[in-house]
C-alpha positions, 0 to 999 in steps of 0.5 A: 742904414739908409734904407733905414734912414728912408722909411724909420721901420718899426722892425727890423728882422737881421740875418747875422750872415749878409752881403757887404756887411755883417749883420753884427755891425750893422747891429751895432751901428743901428744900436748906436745911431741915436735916431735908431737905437729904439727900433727892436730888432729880431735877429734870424739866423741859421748859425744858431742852429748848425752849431752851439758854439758859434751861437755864443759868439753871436750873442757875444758880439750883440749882448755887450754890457755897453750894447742893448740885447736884439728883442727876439732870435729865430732860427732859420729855417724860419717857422712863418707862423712862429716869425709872426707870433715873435714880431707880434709879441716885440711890437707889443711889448714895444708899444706897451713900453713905450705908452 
């Protein structure tokens, strides 16, 4: 977060797995960070990807009613030029919300 503070980044890529602390909160403590809550957010992650349950409980921790869903999901590994096309697409469709 102070990272975040420091440079105001126009995105932000999230691994669900983090040292320290869990992409998850972190989530929450950005969505809820009213100087932060509008930067978009593309959630990357292997645990999606190794099982199907867990992916529900990811999704249930970060699409509450009460708590804006991330903008995008990739699975690691992450695919470069599907990582660009995804963060090209969220900055577009940010700005285009936003203008």
């Amino acid at each position: 977060m102070a990272a975040v503070a420091r440079v105001t980044p126009d995105l932000i890529t999230l691994d669900i797995r983090m040292p320290k602390k869990s992409g998850v909160y972190f989530y929450r403590e950005l969505k809820t960070t009213e100087d932060f809550r509008d930067i978009p957010v593309i959630v990357v992650s292997g645990i999606v990807g190794h099982d199907i349950d867990m992916e529900g409980v990811v999704r249930s921790f970060l699409e509450t009613a009460y708590m804006p869903h991330p903008e995008a999901y990739i699975e690691k590994p992450v695919d470069g030029p599907r990582l660009l096309e995804t963060i090209e697409e969220v900055l577009s469709s940010s700005t285009s919300g936003n203008g």
